[in-house]
N, CA, C and O of each residue as an XYZ file, in Angstrom:
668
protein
N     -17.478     73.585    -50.750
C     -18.668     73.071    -50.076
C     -19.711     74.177    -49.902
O     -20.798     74.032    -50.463
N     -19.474     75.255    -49.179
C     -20.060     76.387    -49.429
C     -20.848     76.841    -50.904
O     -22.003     77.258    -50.982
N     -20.093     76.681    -51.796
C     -21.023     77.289    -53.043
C     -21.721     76.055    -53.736
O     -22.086     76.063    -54.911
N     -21.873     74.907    -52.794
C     -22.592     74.071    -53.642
C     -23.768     73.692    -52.738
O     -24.683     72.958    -53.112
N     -23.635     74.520    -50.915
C     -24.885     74.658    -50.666
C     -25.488     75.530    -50.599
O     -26.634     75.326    -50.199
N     -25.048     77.191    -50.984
C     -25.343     78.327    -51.693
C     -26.048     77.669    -52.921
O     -27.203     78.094    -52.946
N     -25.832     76.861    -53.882
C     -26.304     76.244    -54.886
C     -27.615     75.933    -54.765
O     -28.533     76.456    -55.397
N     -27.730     74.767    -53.654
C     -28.855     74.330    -53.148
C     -30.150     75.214    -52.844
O     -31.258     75.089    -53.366
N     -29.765     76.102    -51.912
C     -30.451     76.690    -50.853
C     -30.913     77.914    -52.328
O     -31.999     78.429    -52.063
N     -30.426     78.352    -53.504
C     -30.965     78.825    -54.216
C     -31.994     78.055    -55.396
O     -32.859     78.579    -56.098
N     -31.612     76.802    -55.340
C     -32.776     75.719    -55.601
C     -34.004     75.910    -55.509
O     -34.940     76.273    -56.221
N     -33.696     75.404    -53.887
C     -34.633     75.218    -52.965
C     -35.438     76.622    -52.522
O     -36.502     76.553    -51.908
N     -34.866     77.821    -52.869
C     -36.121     79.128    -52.737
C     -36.350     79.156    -54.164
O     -37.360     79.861    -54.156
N     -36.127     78.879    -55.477
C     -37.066     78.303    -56.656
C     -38.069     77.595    -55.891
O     -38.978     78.087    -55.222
N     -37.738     76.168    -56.107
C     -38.952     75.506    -55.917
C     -40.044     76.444    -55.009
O     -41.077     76.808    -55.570
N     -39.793     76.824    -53.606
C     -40.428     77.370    -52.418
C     -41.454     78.711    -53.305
O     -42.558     79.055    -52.883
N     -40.737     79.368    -54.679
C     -41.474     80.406    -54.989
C     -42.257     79.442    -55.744
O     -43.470     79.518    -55.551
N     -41.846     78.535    -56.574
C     -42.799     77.844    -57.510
C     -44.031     77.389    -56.886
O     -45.199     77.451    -57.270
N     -43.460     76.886    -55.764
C     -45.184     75.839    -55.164
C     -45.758     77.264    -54.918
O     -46.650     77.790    -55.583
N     -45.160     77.759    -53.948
C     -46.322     79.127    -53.469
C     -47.329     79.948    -55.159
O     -48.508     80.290    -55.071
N     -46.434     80.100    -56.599
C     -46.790     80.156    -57.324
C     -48.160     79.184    -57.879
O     -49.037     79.468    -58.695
N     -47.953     78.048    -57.145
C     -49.114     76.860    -57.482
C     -50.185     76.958    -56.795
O     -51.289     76.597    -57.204
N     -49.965     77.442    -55.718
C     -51.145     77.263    -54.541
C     -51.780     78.811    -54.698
O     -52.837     79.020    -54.104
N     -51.370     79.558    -55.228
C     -52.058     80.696    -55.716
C     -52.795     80.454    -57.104
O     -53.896     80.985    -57.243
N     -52.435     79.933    -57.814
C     -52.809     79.436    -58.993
C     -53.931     78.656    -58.984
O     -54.822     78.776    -59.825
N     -53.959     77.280    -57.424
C     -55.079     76.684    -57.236
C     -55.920     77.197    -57.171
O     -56.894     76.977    -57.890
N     -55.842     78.452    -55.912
C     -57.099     78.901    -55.621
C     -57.915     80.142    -56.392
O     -58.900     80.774    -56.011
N     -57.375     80.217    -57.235
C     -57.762     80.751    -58.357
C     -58.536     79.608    -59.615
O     -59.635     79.767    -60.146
N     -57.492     78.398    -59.855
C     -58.602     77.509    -60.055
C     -59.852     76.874    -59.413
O     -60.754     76.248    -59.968
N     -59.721     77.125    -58.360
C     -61.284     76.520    -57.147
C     -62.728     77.809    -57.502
O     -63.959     77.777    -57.521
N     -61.688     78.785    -57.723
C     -62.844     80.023    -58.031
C     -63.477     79.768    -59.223
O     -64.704     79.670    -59.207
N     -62.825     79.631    -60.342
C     -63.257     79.310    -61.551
C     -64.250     78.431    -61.895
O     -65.180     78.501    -62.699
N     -63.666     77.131    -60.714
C     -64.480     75.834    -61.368
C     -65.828     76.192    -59.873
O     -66.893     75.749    -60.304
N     -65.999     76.635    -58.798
C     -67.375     76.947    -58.403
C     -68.039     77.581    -59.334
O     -69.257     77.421    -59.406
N     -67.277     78.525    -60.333
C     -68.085     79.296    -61.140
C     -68.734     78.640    -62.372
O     -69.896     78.833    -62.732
N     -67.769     77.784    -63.013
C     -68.443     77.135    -63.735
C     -69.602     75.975    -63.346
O     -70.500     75.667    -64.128
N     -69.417     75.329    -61.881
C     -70.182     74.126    -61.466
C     -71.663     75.501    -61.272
O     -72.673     75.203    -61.909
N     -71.712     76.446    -60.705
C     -72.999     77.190    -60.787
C     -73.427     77.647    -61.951
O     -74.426     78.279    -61.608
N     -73.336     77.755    -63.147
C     -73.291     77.597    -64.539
C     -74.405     76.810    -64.779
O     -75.600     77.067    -64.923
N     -73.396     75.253    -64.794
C     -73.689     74.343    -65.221
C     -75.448     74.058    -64.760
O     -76.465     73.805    -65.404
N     -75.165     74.237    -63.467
C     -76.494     73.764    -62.225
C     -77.678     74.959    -63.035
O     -78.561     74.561    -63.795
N     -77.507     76.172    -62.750
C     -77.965     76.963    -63.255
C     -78.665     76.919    -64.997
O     -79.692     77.542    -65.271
N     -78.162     76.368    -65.679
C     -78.100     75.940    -67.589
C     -79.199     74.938    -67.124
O     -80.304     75.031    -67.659
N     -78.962     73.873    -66.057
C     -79.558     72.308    -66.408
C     -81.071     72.819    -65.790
O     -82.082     72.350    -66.312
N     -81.188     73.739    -64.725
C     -81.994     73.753    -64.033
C     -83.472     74.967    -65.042
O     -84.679     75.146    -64.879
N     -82.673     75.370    -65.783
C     -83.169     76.413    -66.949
C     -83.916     75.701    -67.970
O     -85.057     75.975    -68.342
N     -82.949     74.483    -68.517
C     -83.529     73.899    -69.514
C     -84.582     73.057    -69.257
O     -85.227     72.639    -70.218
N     -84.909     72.693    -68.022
C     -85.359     71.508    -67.533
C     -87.010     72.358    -67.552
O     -88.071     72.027    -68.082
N     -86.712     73.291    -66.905
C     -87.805     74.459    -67.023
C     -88.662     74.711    -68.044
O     -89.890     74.759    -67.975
N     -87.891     74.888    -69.100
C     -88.168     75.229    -70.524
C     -88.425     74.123    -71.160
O     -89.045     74.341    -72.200
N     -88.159     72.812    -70.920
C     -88.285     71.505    -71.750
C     -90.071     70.998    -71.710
O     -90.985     71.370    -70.975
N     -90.043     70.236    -72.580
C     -91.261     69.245    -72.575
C     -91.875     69.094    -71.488
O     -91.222     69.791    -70.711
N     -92.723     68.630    -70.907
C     -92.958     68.711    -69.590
C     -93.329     67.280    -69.597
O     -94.514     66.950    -69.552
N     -92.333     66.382    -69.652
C     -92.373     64.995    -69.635
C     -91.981     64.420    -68.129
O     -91.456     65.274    -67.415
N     -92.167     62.993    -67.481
C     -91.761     62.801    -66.599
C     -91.286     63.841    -65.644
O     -90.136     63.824    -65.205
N     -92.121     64.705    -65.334
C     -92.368     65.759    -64.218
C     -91.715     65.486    -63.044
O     -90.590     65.935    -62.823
N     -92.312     64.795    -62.274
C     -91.584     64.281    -60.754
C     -90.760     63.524    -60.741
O     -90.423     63.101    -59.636
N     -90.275     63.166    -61.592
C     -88.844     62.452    -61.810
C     -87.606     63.457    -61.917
O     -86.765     63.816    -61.092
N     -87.799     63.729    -63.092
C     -87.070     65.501    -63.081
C     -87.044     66.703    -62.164
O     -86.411     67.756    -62.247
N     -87.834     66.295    -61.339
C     -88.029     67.486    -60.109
C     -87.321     67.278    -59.164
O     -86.680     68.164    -58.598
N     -87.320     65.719    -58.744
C     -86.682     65.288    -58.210
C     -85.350     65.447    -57.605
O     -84.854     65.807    -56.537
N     -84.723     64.694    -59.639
C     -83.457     64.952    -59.316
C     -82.857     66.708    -59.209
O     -81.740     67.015    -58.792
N     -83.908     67.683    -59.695
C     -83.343     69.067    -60.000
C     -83.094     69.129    -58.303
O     -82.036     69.276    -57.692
N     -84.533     68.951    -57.771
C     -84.164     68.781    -55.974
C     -82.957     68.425    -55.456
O     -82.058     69.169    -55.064
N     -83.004     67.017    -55.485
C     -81.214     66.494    -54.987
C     -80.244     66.955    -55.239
O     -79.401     66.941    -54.343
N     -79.783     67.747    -56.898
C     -78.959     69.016    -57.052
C     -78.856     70.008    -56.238
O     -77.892     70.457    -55.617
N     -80.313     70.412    -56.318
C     -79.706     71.996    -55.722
C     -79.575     71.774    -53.972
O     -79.089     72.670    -53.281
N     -80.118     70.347    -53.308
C     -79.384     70.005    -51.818
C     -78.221     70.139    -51.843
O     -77.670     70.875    -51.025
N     -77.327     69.265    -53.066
C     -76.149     68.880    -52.954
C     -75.227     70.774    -53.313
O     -74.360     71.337    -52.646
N     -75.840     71.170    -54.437
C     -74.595     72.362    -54.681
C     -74.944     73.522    -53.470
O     -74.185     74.480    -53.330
N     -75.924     73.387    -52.773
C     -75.809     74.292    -51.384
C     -74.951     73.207    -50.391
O     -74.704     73.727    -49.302
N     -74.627     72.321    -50.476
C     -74.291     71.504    -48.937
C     -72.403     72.420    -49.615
O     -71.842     72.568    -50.701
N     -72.098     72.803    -48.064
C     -70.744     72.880    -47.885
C     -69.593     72.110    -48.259
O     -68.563     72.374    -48.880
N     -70.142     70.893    -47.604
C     -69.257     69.661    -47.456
C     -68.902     69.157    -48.424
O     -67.707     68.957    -48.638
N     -69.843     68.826    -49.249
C     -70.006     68.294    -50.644
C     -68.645     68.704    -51.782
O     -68.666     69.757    -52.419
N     -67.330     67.540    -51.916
C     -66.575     68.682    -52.559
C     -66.626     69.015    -54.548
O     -67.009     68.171    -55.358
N     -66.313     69.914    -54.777
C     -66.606     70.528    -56.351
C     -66.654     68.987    -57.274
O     -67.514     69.082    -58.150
N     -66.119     67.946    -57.285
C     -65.508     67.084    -57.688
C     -67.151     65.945    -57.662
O     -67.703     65.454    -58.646
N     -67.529     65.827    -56.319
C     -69.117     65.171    -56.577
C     -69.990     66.396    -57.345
O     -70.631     66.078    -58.347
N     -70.014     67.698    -56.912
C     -70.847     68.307    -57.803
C     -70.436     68.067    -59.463
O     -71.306     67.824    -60.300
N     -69.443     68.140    -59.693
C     -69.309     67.970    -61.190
C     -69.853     66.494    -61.785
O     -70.547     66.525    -62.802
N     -69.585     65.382    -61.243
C     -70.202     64.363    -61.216
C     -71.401     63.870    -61.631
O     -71.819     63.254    -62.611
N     -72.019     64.492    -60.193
C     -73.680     64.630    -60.310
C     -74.253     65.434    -61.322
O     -75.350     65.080    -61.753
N     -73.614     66.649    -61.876
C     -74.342     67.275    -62.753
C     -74.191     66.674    -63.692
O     -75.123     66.603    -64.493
N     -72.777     65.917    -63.988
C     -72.511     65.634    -65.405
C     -73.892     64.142    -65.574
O     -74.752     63.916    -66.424
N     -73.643     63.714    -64.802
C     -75.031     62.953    -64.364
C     -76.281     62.504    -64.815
O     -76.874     61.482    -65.159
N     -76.527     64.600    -64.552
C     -77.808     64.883    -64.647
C     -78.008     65.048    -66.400
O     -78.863     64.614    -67.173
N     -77.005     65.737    -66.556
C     -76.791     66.068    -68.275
C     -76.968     64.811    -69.332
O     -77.453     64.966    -70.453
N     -76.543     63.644    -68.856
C     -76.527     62.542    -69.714
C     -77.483     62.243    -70.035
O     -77.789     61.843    -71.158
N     -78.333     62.407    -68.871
C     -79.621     61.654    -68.420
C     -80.313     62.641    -68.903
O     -80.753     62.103    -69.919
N     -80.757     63.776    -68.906
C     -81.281     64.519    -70.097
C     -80.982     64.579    -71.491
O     -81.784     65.116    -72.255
N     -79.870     64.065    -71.921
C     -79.233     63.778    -72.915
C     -80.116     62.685    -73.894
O     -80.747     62.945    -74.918
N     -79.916     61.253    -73.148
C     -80.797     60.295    -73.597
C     -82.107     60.575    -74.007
O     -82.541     60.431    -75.150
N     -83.033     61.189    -72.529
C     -84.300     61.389    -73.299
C     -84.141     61.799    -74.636
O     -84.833     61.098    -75.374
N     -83.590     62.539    -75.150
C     -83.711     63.059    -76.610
C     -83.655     62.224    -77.270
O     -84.099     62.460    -78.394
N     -83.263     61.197    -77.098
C     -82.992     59.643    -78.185
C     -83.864     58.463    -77.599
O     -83.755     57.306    -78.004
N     -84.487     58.749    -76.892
C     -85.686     57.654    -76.940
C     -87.180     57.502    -77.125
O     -87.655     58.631    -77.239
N     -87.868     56.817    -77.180
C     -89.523     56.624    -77.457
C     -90.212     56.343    -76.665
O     -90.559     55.193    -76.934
N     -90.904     56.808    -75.375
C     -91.159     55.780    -74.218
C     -93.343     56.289    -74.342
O     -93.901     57.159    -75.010
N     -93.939     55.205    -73.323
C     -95.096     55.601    -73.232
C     -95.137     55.197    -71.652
O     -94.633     54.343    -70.922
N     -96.034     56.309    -71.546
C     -95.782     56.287    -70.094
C     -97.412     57.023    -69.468
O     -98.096     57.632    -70.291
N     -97.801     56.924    -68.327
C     -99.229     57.524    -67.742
C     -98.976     58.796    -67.046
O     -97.810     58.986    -66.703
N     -99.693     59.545    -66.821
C     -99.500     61.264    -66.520
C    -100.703     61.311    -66.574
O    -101.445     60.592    -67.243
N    -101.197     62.856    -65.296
C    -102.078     63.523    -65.334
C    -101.904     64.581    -65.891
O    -100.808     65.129    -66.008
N    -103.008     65.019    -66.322
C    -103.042     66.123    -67.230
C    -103.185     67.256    -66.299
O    -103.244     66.975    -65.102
N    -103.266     68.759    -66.735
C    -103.395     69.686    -65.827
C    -104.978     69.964    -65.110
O    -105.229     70.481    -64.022
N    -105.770     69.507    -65.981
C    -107.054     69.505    -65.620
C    -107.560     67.976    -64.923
O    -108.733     67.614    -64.832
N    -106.456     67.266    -64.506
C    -107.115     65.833    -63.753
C    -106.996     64.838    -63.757
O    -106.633     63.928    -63.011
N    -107.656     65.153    -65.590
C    -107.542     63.451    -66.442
C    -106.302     63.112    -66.345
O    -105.220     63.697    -66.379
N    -106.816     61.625    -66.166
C    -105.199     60.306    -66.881
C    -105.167     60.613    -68.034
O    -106.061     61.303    -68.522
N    -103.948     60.097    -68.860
C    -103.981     60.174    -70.130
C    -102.429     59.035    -69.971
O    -101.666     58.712    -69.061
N    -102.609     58.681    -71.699
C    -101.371     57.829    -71.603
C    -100.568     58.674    -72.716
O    -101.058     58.649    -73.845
N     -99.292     59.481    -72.509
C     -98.115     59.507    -73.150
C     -97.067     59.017    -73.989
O     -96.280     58.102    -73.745
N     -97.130     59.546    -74.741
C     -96.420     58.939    -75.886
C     -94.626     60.355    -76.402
O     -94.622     61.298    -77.193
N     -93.821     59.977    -75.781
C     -93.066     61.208    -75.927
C     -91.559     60.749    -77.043
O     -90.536     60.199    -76.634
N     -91.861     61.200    -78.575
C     -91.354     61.188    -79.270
C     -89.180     61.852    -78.753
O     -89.049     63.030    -79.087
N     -88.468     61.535    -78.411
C     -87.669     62.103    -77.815
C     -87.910     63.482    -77.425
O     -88.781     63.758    -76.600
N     -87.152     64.392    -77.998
C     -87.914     65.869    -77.681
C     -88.505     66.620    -78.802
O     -88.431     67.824    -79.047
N     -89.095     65.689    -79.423
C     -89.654     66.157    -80.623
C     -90.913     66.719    -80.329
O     -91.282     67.880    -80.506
N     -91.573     65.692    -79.826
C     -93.313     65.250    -79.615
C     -93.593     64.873    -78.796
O     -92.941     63.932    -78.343
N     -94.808     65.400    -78.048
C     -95.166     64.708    -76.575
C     -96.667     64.686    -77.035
O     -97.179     65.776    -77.291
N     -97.347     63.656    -77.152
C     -98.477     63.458    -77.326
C     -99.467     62.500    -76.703
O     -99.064     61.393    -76.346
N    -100.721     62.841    -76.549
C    -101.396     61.638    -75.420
C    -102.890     61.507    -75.412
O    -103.620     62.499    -75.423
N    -103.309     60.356    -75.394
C    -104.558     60.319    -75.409
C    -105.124     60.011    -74.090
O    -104.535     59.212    -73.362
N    -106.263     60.597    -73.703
C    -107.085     60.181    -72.562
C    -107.816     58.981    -71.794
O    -109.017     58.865    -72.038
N    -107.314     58.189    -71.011
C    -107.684     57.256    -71.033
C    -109.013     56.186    -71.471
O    -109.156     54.964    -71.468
N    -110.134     57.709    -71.952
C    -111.293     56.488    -71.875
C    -110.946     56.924    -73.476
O    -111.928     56.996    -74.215
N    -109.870     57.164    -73.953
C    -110.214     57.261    -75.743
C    -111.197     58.648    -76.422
O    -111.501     59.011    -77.558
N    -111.461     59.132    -75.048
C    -112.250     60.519    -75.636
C    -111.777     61.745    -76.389
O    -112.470     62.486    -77.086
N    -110.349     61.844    -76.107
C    -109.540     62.842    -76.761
C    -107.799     62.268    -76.928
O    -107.330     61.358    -76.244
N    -107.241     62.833    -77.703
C    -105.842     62.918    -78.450
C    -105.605     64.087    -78.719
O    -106.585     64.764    -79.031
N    -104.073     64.846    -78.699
C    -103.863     65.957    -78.464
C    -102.479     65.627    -78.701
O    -102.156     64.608    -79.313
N    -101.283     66.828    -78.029
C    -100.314     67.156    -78.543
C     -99.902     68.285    -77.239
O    -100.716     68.823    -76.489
N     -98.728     68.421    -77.227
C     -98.141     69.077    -76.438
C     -97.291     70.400    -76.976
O     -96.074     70.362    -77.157
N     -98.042     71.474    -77.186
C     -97.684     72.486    -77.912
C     -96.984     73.846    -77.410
O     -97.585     74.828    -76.975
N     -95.477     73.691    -77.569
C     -93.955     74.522    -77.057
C     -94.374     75.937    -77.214
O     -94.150     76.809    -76.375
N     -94.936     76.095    -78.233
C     -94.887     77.743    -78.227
C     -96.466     77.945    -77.124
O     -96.393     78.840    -76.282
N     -97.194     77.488    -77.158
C     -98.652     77.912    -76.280
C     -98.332     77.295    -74.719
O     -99.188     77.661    -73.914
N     -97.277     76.440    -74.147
C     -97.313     75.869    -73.131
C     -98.323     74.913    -72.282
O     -98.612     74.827    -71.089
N     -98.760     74.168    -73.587
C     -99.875     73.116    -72.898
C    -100.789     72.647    -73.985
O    -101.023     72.996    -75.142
N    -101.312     71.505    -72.978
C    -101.221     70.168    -74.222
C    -103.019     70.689    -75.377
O    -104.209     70.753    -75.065
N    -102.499     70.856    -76.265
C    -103.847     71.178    -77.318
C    -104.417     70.067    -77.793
O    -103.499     69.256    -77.922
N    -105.891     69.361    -78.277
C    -106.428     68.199    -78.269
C    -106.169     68.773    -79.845
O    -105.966     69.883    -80.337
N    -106.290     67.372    -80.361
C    -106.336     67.246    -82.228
C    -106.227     65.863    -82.663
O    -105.316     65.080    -82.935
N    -108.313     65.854    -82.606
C    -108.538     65.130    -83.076
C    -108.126     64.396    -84.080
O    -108.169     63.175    -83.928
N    -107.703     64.868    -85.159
C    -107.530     64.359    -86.921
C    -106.359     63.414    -86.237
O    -106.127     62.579    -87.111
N    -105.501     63.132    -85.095
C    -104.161     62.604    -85.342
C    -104.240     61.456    -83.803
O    -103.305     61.060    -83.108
N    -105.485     61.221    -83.699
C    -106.339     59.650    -82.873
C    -105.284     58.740    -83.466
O    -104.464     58.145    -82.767
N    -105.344     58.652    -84.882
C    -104.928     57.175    -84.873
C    -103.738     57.014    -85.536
O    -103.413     56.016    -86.178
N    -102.919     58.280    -85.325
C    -101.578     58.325    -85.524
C    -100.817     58.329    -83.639
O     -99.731     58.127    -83.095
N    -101.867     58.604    -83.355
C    -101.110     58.468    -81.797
C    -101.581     57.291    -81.152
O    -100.960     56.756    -80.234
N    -102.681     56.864    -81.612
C    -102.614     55.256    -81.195
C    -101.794     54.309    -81.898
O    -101.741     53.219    -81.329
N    -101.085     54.407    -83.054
C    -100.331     53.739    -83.604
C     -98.968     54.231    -82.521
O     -98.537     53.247    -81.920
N     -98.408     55.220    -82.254
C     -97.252     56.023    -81.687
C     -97.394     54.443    -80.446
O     -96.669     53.448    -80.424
N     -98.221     54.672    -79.835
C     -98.279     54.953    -78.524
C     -98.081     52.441    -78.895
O     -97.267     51.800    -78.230
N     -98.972     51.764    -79.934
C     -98.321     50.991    -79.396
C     -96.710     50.653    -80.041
O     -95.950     49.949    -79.376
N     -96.460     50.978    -80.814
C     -94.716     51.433    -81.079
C     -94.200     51.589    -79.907
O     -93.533     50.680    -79.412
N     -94.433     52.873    -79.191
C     -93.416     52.838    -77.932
C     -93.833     51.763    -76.501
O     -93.040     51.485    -75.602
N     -95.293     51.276    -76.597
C     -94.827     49.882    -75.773
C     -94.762     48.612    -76.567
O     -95.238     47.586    -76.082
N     -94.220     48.608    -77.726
C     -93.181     47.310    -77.780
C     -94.246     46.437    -78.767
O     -93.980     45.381    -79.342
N     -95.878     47.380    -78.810
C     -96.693     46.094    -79.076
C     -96.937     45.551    -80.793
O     -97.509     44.518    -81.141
N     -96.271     46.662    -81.738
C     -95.840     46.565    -82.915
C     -94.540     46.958    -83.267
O     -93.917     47.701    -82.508
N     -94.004     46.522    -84.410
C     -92.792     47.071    -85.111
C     -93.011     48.564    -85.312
O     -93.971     49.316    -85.475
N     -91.544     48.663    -85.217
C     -91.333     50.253    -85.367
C     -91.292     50.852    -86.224
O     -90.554     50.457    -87.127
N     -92.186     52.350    -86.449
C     -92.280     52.479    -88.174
C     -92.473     53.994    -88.335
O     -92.440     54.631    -87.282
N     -92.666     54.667    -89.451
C     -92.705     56.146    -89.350
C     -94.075     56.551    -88.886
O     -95.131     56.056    -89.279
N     -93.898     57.739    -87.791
C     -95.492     57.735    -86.982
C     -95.854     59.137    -87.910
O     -96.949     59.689    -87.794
């Protein structure tokens, strides 16, 4: 009876080293994955920066509600991963869609938008006085004329009001 709860009781300090082996192991995984969830936040909040400058206050938005949520304490790693992954999709898509949409320009004017996924962001002014282009390497939108009525064709393509065709 003795050596079969000698048996046990040497079991049972296995297991006792194993879990303690686990719970060291966790918190070594909790370190990792804060590190990667500030990464991630950090990457989305970079690119978003650097991107098109499409739907502005929408995107600001949500970059806002991020960076509430990855400062809140409470909040555990598990919604942050969530939400970012979230956020990623949803930047994701834009790249695969065609939308037209209204925006002010930096100088005032309305203009209506035409944003080729992340190809092309292009827009004409509401009274039709100018057409332009949204140019990555100079950081802001350059007018060009010659391409009026390639962006009025764009623009009714992406609301729906002709078939879709090469712009």
């Amino acid at each position: 009876y003795n050596t079969e709860v000698e048996q046990q009781l040497r079991s049972q300090e296995q297991q006792i080293a194993s879990l303690e082996q686990q719970v060291t192991n966790l918190d070594a995984t909790a370190v990792d994955v804060q590190a990667m969830l500030q990464r991630m936040y950090d990457d989305l909040v970079q690119f978003v920066r650097d991107d098109v400058p499409f739907f502005k206050d929408e995107r600001e938005q949500r970059i806002q509600r991020i960076t509430d949520l990855m400062q809140t304490v409470e909040a555990s790693p598990s919604e942050k991963f969530r939400r970012l992954m979230e956020a990623y999709q949803i930047e994701m898509e834009y790249g695969r869609q065609m939308t037209a949409y209204r925006q002010t320009l930096d100088d005032g004017r309305e203009a209506e938008m035409v944003r080729l996924g992340r190809v092309a962001l292009l827009y004409r002014v509401m009274d039709g006085s100018e057409s332009g282009y949204w140019d990555h390497e100079r950081k802001q939108f350059v007018p060009d004329p010659g391409s009026a009525g390639a962006i009025e064709e764009a623009l009714s393509i992406a609301k729906e009001e002709r078939a879709p065709d090469l712009v």
